[in-house]
C-alpha positions as CSV (number, residue, x, y, z in Angstrom):
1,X,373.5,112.3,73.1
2,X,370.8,115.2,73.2
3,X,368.3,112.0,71.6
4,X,369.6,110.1,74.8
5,X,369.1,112.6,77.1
6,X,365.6,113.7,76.0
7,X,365.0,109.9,76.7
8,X,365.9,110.0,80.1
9,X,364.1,112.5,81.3
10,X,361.0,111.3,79.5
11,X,361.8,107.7,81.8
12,X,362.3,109.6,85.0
13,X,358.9,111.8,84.6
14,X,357.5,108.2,84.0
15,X,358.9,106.5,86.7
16,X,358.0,109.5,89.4
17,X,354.2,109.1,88.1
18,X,354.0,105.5,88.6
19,X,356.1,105.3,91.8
20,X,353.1,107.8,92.8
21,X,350.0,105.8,91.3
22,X,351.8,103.2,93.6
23,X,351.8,104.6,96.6
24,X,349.1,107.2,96.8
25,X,346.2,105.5,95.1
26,X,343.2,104.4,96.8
27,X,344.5,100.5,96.3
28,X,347.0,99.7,94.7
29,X,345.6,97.1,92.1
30,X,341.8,98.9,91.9
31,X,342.2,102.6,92.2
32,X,338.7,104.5,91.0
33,X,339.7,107.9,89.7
34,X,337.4,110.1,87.8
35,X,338.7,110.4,85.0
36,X,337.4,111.3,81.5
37,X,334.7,113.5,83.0
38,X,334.4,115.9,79.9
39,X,333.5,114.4,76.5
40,X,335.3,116.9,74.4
41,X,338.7,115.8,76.1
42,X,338.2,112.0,75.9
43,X,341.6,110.2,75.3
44,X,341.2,106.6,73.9
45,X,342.8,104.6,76.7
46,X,345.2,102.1,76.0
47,X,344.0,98.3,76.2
48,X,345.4,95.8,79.1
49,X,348.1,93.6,78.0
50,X,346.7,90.8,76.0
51,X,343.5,92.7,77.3
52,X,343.5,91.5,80.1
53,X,340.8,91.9,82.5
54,X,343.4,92.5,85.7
55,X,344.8,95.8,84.3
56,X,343.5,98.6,86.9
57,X,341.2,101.5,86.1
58,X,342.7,104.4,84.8
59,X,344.1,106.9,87.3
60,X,344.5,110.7,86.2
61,X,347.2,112.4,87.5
62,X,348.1,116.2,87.0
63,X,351.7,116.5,86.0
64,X,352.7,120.6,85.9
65,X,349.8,121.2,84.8
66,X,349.4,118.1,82.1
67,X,346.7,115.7,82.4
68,X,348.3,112.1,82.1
69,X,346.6,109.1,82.3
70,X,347.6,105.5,83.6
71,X,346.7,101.7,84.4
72,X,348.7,99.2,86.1
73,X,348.8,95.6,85.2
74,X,350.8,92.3,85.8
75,X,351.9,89.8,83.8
76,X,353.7,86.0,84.0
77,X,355.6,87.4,80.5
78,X,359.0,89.2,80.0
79,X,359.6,92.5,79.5
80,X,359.8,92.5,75.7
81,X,356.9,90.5,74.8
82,X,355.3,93.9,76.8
83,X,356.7,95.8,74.4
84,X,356.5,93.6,71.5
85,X,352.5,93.5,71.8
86,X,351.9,97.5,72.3
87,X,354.5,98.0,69.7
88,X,352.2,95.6,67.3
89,X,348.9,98.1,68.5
90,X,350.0,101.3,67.3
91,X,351.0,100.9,63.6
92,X,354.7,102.2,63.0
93,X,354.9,104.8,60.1
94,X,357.8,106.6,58.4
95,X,359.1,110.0,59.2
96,X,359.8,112.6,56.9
97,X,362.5,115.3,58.1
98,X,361.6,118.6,58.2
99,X,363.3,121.1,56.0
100,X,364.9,123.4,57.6
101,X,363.6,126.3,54.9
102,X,359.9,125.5,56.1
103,X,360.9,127.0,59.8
104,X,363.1,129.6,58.7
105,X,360.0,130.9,56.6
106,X,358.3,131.8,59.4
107,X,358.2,134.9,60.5
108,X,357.1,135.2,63.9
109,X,360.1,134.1,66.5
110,X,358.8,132.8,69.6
111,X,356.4,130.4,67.0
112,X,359.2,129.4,64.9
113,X,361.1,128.7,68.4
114,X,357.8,126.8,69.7
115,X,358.1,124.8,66.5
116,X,361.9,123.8,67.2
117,X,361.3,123.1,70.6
118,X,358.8,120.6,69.7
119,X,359.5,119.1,67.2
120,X,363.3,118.3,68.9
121,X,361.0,116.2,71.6
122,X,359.6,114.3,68.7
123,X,362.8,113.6,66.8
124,X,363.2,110.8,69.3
125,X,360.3,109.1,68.2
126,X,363.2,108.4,64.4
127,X,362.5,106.3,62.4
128,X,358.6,105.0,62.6
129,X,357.2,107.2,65.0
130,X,357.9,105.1,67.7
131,X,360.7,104.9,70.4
132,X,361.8,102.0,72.8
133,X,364.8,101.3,75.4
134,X,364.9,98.1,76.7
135,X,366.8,96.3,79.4
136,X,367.0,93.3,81.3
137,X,364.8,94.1,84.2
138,X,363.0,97.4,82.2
139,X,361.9,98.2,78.7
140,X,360.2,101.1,77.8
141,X,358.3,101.9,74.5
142,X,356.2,104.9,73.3
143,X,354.7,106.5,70.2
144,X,352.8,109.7,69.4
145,X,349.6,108.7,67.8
146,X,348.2,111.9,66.0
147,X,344.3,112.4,66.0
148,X,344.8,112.3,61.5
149,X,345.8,108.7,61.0
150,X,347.0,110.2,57.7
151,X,349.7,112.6,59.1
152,X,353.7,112.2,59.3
153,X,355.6,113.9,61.4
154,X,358.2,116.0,59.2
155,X,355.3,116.9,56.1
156,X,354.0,119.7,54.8
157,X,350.6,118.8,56.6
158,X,352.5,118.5,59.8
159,X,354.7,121.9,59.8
160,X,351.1,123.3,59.2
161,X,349.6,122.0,62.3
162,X,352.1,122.6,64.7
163,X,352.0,126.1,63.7
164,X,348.9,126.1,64.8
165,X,349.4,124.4,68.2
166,X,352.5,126.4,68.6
167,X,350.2,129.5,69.1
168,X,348.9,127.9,72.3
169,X,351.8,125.3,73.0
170,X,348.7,122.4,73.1
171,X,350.3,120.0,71.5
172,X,347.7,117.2,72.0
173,X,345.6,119.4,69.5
174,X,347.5,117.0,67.0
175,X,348.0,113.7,69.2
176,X,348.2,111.9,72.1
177,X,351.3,110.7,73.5
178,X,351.3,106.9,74.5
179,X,353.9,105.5,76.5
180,X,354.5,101.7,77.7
181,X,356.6,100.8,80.8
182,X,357.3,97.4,81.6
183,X,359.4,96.6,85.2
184,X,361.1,93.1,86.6
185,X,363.3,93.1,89.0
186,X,365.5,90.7,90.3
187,X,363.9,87.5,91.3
188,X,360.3,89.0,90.4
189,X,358.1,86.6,89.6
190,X,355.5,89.4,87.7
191,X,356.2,91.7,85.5
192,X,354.9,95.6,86.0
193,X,353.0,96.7,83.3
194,X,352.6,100.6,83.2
195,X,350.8,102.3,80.7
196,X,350.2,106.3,79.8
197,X,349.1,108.8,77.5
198,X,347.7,112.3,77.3
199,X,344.8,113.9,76.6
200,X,343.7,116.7,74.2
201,X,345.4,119.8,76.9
202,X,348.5,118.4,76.7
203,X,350.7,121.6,76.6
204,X,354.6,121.7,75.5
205,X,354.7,125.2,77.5
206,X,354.1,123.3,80.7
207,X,357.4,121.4,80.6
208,X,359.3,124.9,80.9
209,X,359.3,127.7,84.3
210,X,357.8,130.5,84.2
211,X,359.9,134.4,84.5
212,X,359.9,133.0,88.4
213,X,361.8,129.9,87.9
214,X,358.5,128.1,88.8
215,X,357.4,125.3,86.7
216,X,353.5,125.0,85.6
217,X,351.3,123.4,88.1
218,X,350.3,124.4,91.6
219,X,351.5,124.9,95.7
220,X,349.7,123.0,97.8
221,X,346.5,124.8,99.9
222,X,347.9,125.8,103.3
223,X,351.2,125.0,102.7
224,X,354.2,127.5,103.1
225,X,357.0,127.8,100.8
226,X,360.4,129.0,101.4
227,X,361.7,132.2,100.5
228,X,362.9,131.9,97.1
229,X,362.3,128.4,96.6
230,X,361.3,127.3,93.0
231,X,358.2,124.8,92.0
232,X,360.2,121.7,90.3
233,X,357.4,119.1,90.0
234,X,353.3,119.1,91.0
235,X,351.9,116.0,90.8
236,X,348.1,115.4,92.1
237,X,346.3,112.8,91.6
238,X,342.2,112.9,92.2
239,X,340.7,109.5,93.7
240,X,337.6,108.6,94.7
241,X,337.8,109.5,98.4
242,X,341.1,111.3,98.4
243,X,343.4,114.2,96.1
244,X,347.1,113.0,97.1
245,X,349.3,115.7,95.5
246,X,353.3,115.8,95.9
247,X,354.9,119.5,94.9
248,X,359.0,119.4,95.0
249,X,361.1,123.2,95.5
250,X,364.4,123.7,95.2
251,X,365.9,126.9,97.1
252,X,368.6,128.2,98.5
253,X,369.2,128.8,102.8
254,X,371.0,125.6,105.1
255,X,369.2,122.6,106.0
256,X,368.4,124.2,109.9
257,X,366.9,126.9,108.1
258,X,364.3,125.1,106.6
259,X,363.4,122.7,108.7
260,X,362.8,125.8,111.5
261,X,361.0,127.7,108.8
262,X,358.6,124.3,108.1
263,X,357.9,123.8,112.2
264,X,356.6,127.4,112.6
265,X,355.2,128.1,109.4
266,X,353.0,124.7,109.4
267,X,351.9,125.1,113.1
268,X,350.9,129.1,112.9
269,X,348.7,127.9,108.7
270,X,346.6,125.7,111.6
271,X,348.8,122.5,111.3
272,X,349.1,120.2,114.5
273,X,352.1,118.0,115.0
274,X,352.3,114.5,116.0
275,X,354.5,114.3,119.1
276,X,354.7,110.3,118.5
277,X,356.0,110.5,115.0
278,X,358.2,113.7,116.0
279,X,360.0,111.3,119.2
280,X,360.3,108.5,116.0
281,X,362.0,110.8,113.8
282,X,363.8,112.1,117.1
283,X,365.4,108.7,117.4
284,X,366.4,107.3,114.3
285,X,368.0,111.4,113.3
286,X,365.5,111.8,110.7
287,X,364.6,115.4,112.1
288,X,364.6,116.6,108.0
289,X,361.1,114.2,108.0
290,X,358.4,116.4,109.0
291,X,354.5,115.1,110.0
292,X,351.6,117.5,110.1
293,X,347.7,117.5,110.1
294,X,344.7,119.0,110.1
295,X,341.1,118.2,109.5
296,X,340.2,116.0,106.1
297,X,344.3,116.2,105.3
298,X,347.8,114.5,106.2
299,X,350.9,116.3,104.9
300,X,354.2,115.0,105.2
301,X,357.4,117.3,104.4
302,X,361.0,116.0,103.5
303,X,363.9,118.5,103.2
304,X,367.3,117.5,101.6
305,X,370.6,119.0,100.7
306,X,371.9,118.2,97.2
307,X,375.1,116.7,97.4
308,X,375.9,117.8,94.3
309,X,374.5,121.5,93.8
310,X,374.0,122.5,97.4
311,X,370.8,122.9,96.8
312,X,367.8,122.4,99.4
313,X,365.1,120.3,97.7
314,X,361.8,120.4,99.6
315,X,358.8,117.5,98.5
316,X,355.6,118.1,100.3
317,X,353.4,115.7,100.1
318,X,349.5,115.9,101.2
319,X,346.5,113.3,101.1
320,X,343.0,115.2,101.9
321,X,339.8,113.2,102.1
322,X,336.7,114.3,99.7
């Protein structure tokens, strides 16, 4: 179940960074990005299915504080041939299990829970260090390709370098993380082709809060934030004539409360309204959908109960030009 679980999450991060590449890159089948602009932190990219010459040039988006990577590509294929060619580019290899004595040598705690904590994300990856989930309409297949073609997750060699990453919590010290998505709906006549991977600052501490409840990453310039509201996600993405970035809170207070606290806190950080989009949202009761902008920048704000939790969840999302 916790194997299951771990995989879930790992979709849904996925899905929420290609549902963004979508929709906030410069175009959505040629966005420019700089990417790879120091040497010393070059990722190998993944190829274009069949290598294709159609796949799009890698975006970089920040994810709490990660640097991920991605293309997009079509294809007239199904959703497991996807898989089945960038399962046959990444050799599978066996996994040792870690003895238990090895951790329980080490002295230090926080390291020793470092090592736990990571090394429960890679037990997913049983029994070649490779995972997939597949679907009709979805498949999804990853691996974690270490930077020593001659390591194996669970050896000696292993326990010994994630000690060392542990110290820092970079984990892509030891390897880049590759992950494959592959999408067809209903009646699609295409299939989506996602890829992403990491790069050498990929850091395990960034997927937990901090002593604030905030998760890595960063508020938006200019931006208010509700009393007491927590960072859940900070996405940005850097193009070549924009930076689109979407941060998502979750806090406390009702629904009025917010949406008051958004319309006066937005207007007195030098934010104008749009009185047509205002009389829009007027009409159709969407008065939780809020417009605002400023020289260079667009920021749109959607507040939210949770049905569930009674929670407020905030997502602020802002385009400026560079």
């Amino acid at each position: 179940m916790h194997k299951i679980f771990r995989i879930i999450s790992i979709i849904a991060v996925c899905v929420a960074i290609w549902w963004f590449g979508l929709h906030f890159g410069v175009n959505r089948d040629d966005a420019a990005a700089k990417v790879f602009e120091r040497l010393r932190f070059f990722t190998k990219a993944m190829p274009g299915y069949l290598f294709d010459d159609e796949t799009s040039t890698p975006r970089k988006v920040i994810v709490n504080g990660n640097a991920t990577y991605l293309t997009l590509g079509k294809t007239d294929d199904s959703v497991d041939a996807v898989l089945n060619f960038y399962a046959r580019q990444y050799e599978p290899l066996p996994m040792d299990r870690v003895d238990d004595g090895l951790l329980e040598k080490i002295d230090n705690e926080e390291v020793r829970g470092k090592l736990n904590r990571i090394y429960s994300l890679l037990e997913c990856l049983e029994p070649y260090q490779h995972f997939r989930v597949q679907r009709d309409d979805w498949g999804l297949w990853g691996t974690f390709e270490f930077h020593d073609s001659d390591l194996r997750i669970g050896s000696c060699e292993f326990v010994e370098q994630l000690q060392i990453a542990s110290q820092t919590g970079n984990l892509g010290q030891i390897g880049t993380g590759r992950i494959t998505i592959a999408l067809r709906g209903d009646g699609a006549s295409k299939t989506l082709v996602m890829n992403l991977w990491t790069d050498r600052d990929f850091n395990i501490n960034n997927l937990k809060p901090d002593e604030f409840g905030d998760m890595p990453g960063k508020d938006i310039d200019d931006v208010p934030r509700y009393p007491g509201n927590r960072r859940q996600l900070s996405i940005e993405q850097e193009n070549s004539r924009t930076v689109d970035s979407i941060v998502v809170y979750e806090g406390e207070g009702s629904l009025a409360s917010n949406i008051l606290f958004y319309h006066s806190g937005m207007k007195a950080a030098g934010w104008a309204t749009d009185p047509g989009f205002e009389a829009l949202t007027r009409k159709k009761s969407m008065e939780n959908l809020l417009f605002y902008a400023r020289k260079g920048r667009e920021c749109t704000i959607q507040i939210n109960e949770d049905e569930g939790t009674g929670k407020i969840i905030t997502t602020v999302m802002d385009r400026e030009t560079i």
